[in-house]
PABABA-204997 format. One line per field, with one value per residue: residue in one letter; z, y, x of N, C-alpha, C in turn. Coordinates in steps of 0.2 Angstrom, whole numbers. Layout:
PABABA-204997
rest (a, ...)
n.w (Z, ...)
n.v (Y, ...)
n.u (X, ...)
ca.w (Z, ...)
ca.v (Y, ...)
ca.u (X, ...)
c.w (Z, ...)
c.v (Y, ...)
c.u (X, ...)
***
This chain:
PABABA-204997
rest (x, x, x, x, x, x, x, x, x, x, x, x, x, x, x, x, x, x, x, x, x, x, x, x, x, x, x, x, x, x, x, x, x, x, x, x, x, x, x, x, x, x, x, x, x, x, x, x, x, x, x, x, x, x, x, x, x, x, x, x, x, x, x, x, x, x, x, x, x, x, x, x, x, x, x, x, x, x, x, x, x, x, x, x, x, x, x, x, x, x, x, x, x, x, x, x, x, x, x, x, x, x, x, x, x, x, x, x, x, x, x, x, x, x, x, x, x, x, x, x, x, x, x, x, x, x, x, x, x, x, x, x, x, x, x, x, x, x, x, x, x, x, x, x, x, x, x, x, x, x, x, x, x)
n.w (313, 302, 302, 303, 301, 290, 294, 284, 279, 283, 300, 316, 328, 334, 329, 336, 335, 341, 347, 359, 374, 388, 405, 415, 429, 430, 420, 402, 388, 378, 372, 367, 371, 372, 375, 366, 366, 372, 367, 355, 353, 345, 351, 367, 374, 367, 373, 387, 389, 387, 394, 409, 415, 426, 441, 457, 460, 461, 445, 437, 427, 426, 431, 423, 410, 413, 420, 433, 448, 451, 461, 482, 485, 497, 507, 517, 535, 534, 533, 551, 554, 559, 563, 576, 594, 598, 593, 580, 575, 560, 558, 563, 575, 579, 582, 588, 593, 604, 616, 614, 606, 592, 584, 575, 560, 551, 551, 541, 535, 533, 545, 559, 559, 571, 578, 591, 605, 615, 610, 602, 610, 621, 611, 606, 618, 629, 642, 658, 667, 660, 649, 638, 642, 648, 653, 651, 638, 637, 643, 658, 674, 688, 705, 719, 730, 745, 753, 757, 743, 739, 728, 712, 705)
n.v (473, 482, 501, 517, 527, 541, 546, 542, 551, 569, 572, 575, 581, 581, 569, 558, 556, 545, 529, 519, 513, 501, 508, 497, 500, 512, 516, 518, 526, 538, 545, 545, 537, 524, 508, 500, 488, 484, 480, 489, 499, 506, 514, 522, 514, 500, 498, 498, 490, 476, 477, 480, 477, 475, 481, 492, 491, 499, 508, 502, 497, 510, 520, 521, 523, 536, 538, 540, 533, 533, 544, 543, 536, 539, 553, 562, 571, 584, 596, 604, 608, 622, 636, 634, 636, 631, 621, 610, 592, 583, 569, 560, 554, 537, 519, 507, 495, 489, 495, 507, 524, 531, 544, 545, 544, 532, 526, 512, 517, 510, 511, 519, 537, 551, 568, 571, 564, 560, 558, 548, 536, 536, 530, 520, 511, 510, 506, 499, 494, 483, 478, 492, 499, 515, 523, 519, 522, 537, 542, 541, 538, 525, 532, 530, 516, 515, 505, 492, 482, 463, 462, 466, 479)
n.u (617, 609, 608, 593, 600, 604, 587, 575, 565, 562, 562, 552, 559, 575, 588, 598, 614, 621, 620, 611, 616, 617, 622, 621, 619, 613, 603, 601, 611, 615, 628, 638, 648, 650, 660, 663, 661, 647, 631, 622, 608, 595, 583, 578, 570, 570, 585, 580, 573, 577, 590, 586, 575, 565, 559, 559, 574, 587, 591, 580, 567, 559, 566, 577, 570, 566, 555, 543, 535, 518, 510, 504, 491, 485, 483, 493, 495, 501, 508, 504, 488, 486, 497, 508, 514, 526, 539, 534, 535, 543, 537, 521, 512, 512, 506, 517, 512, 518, 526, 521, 518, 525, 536, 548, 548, 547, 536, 524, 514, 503, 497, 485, 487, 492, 492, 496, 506, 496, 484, 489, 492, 481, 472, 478, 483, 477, 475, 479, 495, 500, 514, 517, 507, 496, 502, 517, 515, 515, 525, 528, 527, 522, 516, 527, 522, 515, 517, 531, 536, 538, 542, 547, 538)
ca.w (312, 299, 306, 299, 299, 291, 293, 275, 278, 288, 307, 319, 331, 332, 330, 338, 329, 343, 350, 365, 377, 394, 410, 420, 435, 432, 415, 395, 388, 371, 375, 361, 375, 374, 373, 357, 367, 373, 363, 357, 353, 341, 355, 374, 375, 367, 376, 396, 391, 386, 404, 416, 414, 432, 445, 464, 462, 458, 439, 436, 421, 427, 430, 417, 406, 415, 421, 440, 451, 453, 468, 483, 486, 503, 507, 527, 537, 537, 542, 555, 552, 561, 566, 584, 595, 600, 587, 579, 573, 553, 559, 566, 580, 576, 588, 588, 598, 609, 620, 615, 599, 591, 581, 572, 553, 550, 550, 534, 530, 533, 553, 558, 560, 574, 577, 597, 609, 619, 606, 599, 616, 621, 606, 608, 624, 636, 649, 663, 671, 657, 645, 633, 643, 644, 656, 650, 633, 640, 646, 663, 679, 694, 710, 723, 733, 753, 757, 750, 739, 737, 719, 707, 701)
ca.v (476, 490, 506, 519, 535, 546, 546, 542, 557, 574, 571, 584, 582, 581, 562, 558, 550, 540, 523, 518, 507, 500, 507, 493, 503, 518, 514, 518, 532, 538, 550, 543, 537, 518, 505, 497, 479, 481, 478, 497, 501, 510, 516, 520, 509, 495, 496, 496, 482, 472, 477, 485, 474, 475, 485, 490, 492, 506, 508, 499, 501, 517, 524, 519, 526, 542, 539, 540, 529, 537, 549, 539, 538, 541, 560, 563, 575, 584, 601, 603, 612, 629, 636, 630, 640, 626, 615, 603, 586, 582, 566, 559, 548, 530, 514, 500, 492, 484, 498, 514, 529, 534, 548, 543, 542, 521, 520, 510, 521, 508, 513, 528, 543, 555, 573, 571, 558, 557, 555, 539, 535, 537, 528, 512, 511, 515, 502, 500, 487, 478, 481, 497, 503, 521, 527, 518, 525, 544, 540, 542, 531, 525, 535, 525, 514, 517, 499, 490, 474, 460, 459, 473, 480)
ca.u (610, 608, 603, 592, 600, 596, 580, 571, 561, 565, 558, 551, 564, 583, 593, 606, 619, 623, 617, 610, 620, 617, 629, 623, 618, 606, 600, 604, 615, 618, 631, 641, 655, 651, 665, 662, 659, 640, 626, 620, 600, 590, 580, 577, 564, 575, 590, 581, 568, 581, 594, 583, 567, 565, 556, 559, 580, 592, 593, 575, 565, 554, 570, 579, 567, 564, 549, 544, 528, 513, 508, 502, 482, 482, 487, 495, 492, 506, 508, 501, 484, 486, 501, 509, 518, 532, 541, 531, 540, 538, 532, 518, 512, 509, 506, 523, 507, 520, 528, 519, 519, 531, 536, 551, 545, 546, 528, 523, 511, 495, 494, 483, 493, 489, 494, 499, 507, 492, 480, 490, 492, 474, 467, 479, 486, 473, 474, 487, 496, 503, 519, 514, 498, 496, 507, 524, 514, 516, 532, 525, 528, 517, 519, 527, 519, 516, 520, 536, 532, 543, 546, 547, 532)
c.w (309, 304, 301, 300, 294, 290, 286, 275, 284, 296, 309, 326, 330, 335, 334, 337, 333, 346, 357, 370, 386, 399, 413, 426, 434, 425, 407, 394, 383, 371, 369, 365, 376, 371, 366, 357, 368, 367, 362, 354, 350, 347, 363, 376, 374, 372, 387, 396, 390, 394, 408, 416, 422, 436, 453, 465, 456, 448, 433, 430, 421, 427, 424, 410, 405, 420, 431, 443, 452, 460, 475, 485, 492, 505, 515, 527, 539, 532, 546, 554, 553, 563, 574, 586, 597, 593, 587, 574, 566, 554, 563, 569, 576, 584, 586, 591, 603, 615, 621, 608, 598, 585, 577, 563, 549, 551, 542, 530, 531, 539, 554, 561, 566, 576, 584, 600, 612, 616, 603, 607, 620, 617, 606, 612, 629, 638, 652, 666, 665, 651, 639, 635, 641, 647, 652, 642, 632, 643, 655, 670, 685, 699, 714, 726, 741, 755, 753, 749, 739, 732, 715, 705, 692)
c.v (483, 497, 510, 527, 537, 542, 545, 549, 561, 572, 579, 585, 579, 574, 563, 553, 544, 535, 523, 513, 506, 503, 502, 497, 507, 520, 516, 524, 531, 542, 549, 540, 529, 513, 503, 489, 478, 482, 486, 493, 506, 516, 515, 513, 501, 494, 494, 491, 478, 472, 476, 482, 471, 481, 486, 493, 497, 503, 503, 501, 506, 522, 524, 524, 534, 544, 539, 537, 534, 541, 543, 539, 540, 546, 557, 570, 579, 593, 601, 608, 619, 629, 635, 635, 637, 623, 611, 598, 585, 577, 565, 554, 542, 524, 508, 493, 484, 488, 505, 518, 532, 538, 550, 541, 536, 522, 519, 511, 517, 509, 519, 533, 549, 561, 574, 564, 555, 555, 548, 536, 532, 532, 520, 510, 513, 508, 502, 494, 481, 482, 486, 500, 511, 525, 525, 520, 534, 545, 541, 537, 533, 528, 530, 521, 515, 510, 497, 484, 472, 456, 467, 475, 484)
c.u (611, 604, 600, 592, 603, 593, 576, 568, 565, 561, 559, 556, 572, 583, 597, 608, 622, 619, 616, 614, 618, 623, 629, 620, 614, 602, 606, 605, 615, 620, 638, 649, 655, 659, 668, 661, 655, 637, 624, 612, 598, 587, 581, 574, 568, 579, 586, 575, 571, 585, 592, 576, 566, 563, 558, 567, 582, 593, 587, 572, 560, 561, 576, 575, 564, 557, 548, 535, 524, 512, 504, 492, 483, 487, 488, 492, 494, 507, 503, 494, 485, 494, 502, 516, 525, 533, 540, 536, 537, 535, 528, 518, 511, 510, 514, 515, 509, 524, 524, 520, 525, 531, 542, 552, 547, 540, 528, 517, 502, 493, 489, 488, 491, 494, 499, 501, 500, 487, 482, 489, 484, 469, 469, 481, 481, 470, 480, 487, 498, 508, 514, 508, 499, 501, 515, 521, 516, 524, 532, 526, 524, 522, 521, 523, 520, 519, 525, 533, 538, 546, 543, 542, 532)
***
């Protein structure tokens, strides 16, 4: 395929005399250091709709092209409003809503988010007496009992 450099006319920005080629892994290079086996390309644009015409994986065509996903709609809540005189954790609470909150930053982001233990705690966990109530929520354990029982409580 002919190419058209030069340019017919003077352009407003600098050429580069060399082609576009696919790495294969993190998109198209025109570094002038290709093989001489792949297929080259006129343009960026060519070369990663053709490779990279794909979304979601390393070397995709957002990045491929430079480009990066929009911001997301929903802000956090993060720092924490005021300062605090203890250290506070980058993340925040969230419910697993099978043991208790956690604050290990895995949440996927559709949970609500809460600033304290006891308030995630409080808001999904507040009953007792069954796995993840509020106590095994607080990390918390019943006081003894004055009588013994004859199965675990």
């Amino acid at each position: 395929k002919p190419t058209f450099r030069p340019t017919p006319v003077p352009t407003l920005e600098p050429v580069s005399s060399c082609m576009f080629y696919s790495d294969y892994v993190t998109g198209c290079k025109n570094d002038c250091l290709e093989s001489g086996d792949e297929p080259l390309y006129e343009t960026l644009k060519d070369c990663c709709s053709f490779h990279h015409n794909y979304i979601g994986a390393q070397g995709d065509y957002l990045e491929c092209m430079g480009l990066t996903l929009p911001p997301t709609v929903k802000p956090t809540f993060r720092p924490t409003p005021v300062p605090t005189l203890e250290p506070v954790s980058s993340c925040m609470f969230y419910s697993d809503y099978v043991t208790g909150c956690k604050n290990d930053c895995l949440e996927s982001g559709d949970e609500p988010l809460y600033e304290t233990l006891k308030d995630c705690c409080s808001f999904h966990h507040n009953y007792i007496g069954a796995q993840g109530d509020y106590l095994e929520c607080m990390g918390l354990t019943l006081p003894p009992t004055v009588k013994p029982t004859f199965r675990p409580t």
